[in-house]
Rosetta silent file (secondary structure, phi, psi, omega in degrees, C-alpha in Angstrom):
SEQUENCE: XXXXXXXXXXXXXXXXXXXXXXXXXXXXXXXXXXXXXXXXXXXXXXXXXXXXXXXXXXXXXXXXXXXXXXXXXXXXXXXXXXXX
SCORE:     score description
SCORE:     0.000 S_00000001
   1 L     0.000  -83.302  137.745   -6.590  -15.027    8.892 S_00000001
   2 H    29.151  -93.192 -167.844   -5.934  -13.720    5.341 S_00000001
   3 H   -44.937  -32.693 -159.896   -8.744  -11.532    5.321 S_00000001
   4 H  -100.048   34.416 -176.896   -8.092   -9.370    8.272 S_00000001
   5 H  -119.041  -19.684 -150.182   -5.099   -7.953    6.436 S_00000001
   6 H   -90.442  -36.522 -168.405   -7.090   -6.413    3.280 S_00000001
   7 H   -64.623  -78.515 -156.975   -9.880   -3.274    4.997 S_00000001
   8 H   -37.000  -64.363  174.652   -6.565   -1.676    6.561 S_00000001
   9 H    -3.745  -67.651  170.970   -4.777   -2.192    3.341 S_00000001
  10 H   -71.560  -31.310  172.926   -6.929   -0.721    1.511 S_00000001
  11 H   -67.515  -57.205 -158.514   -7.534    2.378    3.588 S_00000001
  12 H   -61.631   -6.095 -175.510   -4.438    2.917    3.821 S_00000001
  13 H   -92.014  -23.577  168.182   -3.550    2.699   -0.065 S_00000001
  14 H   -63.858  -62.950 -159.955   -6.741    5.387   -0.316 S_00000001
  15 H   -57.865  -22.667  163.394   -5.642    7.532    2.622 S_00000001
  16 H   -54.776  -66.500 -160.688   -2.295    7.425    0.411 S_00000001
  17 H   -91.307  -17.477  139.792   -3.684    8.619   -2.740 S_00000001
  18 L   -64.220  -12.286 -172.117   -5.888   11.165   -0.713 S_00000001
  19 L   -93.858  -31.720 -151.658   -2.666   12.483    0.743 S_00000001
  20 H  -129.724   13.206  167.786   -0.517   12.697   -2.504 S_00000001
  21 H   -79.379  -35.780 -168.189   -3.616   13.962   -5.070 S_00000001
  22 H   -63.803  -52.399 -175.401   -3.192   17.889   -3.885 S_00000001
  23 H   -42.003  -34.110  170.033    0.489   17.195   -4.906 S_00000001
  24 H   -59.714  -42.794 -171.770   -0.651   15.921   -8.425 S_00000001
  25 H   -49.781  -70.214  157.050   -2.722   18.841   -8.515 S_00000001
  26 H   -58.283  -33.111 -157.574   -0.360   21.733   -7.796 S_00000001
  27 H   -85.060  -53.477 -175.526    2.514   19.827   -9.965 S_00000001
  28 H  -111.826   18.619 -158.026    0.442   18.945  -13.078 S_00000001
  29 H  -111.666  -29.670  138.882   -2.537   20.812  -13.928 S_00000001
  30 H   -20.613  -48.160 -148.564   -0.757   24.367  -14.368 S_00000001
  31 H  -100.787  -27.358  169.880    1.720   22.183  -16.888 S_00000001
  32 H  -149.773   50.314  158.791   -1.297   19.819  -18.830 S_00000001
  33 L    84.552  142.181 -169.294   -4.155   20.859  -17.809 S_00000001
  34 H   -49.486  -28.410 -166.058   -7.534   19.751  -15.650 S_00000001
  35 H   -65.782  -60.419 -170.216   -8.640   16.309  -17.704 S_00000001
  36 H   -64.744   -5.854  163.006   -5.017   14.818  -17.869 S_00000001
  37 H   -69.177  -59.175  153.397   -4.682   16.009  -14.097 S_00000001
  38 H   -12.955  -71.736 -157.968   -7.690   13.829  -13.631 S_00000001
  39 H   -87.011  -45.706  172.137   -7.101   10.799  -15.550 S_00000001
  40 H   -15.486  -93.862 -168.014   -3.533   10.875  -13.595 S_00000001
  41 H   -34.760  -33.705 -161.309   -4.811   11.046  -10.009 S_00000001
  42 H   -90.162  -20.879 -155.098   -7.477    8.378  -11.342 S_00000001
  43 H  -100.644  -57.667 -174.161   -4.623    5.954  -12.884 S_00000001
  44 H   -49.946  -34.793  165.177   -2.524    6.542   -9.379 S_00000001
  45 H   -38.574  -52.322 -155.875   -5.586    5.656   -7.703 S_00000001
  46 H   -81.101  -24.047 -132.316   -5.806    2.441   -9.733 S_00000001
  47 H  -105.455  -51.496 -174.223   -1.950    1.770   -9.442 S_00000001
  48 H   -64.693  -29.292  179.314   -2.239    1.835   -5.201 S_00000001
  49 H   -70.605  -29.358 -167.031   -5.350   -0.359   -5.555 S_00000001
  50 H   -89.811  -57.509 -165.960   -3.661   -2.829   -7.672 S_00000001
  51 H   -53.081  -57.789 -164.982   -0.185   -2.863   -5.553 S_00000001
  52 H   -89.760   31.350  161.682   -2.276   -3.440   -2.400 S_00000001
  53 H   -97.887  -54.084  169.834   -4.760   -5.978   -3.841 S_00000001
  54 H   -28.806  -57.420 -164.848   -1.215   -7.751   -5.189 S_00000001
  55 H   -87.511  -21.080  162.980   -0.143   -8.085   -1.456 S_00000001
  56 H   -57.294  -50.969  171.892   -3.545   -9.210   -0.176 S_00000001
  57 H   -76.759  -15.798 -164.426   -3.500  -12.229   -2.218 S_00000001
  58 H  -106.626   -9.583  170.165   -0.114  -13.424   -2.288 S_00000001
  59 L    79.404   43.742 -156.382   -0.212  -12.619    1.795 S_00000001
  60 E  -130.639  134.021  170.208    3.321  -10.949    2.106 S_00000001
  61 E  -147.849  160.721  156.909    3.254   -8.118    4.663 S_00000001
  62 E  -106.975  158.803  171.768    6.301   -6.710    6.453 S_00000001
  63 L   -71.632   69.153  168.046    7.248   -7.019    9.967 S_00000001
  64 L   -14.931  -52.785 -155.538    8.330   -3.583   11.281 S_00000001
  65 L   -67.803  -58.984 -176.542    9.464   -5.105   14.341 S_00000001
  66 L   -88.353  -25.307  165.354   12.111   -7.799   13.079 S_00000001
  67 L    96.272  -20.848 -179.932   12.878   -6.024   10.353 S_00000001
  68 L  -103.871  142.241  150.759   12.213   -9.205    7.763 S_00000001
  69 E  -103.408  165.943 -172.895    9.554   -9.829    5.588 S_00000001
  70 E  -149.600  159.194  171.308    7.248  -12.583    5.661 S_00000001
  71 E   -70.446  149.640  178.519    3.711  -14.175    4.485 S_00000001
  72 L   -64.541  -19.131 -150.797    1.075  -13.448    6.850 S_00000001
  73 L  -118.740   -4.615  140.506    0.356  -17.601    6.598 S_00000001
  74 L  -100.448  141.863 -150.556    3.314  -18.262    8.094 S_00000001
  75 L  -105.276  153.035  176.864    3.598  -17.929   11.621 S_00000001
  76 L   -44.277  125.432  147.057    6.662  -15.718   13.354 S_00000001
  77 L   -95.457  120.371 -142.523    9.270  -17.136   14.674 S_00000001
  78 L   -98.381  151.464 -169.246    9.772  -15.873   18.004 S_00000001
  79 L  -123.867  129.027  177.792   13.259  -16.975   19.026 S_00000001
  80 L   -60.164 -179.935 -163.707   13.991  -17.619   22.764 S_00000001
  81 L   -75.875  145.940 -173.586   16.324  -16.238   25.423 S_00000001
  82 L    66.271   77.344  130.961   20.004  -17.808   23.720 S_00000001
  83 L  -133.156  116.453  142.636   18.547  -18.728   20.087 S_00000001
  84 L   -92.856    0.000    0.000   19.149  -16.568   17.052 S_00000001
């Protein structure tokens, strides 16, 4: 169950860091240049890969819905009509 948490994860921490590299781009490469523009974008890269590798293993996602977070390994509690 686990598992089926990590491919979206992961796109989505790329599809991040494809979304926020032109911003690196325009912001720092004017002010230090193409390498250290680079090795940024390449560190941020590494930084979203590590945060969402972090959350794969320990199995903590949030709920949108409820508003709480929770481990994916525990199951929801859905609360019935009269129960908070």
């Amino acid at each position: 169950m686990e598992r089926q948490y990590r491919v979206p994860m992961l796109a989505m921490a790329i599809f991040l860091w494809l979304c926020t590299v032109p911003f690196v781009i325009l912001l720092l490469r004017p002010r230090i240049g193409s390498e250290a523009t680079l090795t940024v974008a390449l560190a941020l890269l590494a930084l979203y890969v590590a945060v969402c590798v972090v959350l794969c293993r320990t199995g903590h996602t949030h709920d949108c819905s409820s508003g709480e977070s929770r481990s994916v390994l525990q199951p929801r509690r859905d609360h019935g009509p009269g129960q908070l």
